[in-house]
C-alpha positions, 0 to 999 in steps of 0.5 A: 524493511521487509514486506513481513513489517509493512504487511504488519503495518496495514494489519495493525492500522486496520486493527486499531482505526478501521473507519480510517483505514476504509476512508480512502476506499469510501466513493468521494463527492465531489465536496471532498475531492480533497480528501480523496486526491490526499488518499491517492497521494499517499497510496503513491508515496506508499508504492514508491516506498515499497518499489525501493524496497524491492529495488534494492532486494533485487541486488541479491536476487537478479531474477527481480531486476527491473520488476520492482513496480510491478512487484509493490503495485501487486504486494500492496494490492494484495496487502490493501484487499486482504485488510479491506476484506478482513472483518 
């Protein structure tokens, strides 16, 4: 996995579904709380999957060692905003 194939990802879903793809950025009412508290799990389980890609990139690159959260928070932030953005 590289973050060239998770970028593809998001583009690809927001390509072909972008009313899903808005769906967990969208205000929640109280009424569907529900949905939002399973957009933010799995915005969790996406960090956690891109922080082990970078832990393990960083046994080739010392210079990452202990970095990975903030390296996957920042990478998926900025993945999220470019195809929230994208029109």
């Amino acid at each position: 996995m590289t973050l060239r194939n998770v970028a593809n990802v998001y583009f690809r879903v927001r390509r072909q579904k972008p009313k899903l793809y808005r769906l967990p950025y969208i205000y929640m009412p109280r009424r569907i709380a529900r949905a939002f508290k399973l957009a933010t799990s799995l915005n969790l389980r996406q960090q956690e999957i891109l922080e082990t890609m970078f832990l393990r990139a960083s046994a080739d690159h010392g210079n990452m060692k202990g970095r990975q959260r903030a390296y996957a928070v920042r990478s998926l932030g900025i993945i999220k905003h470019v195809c929230f953005a994208w029109v």
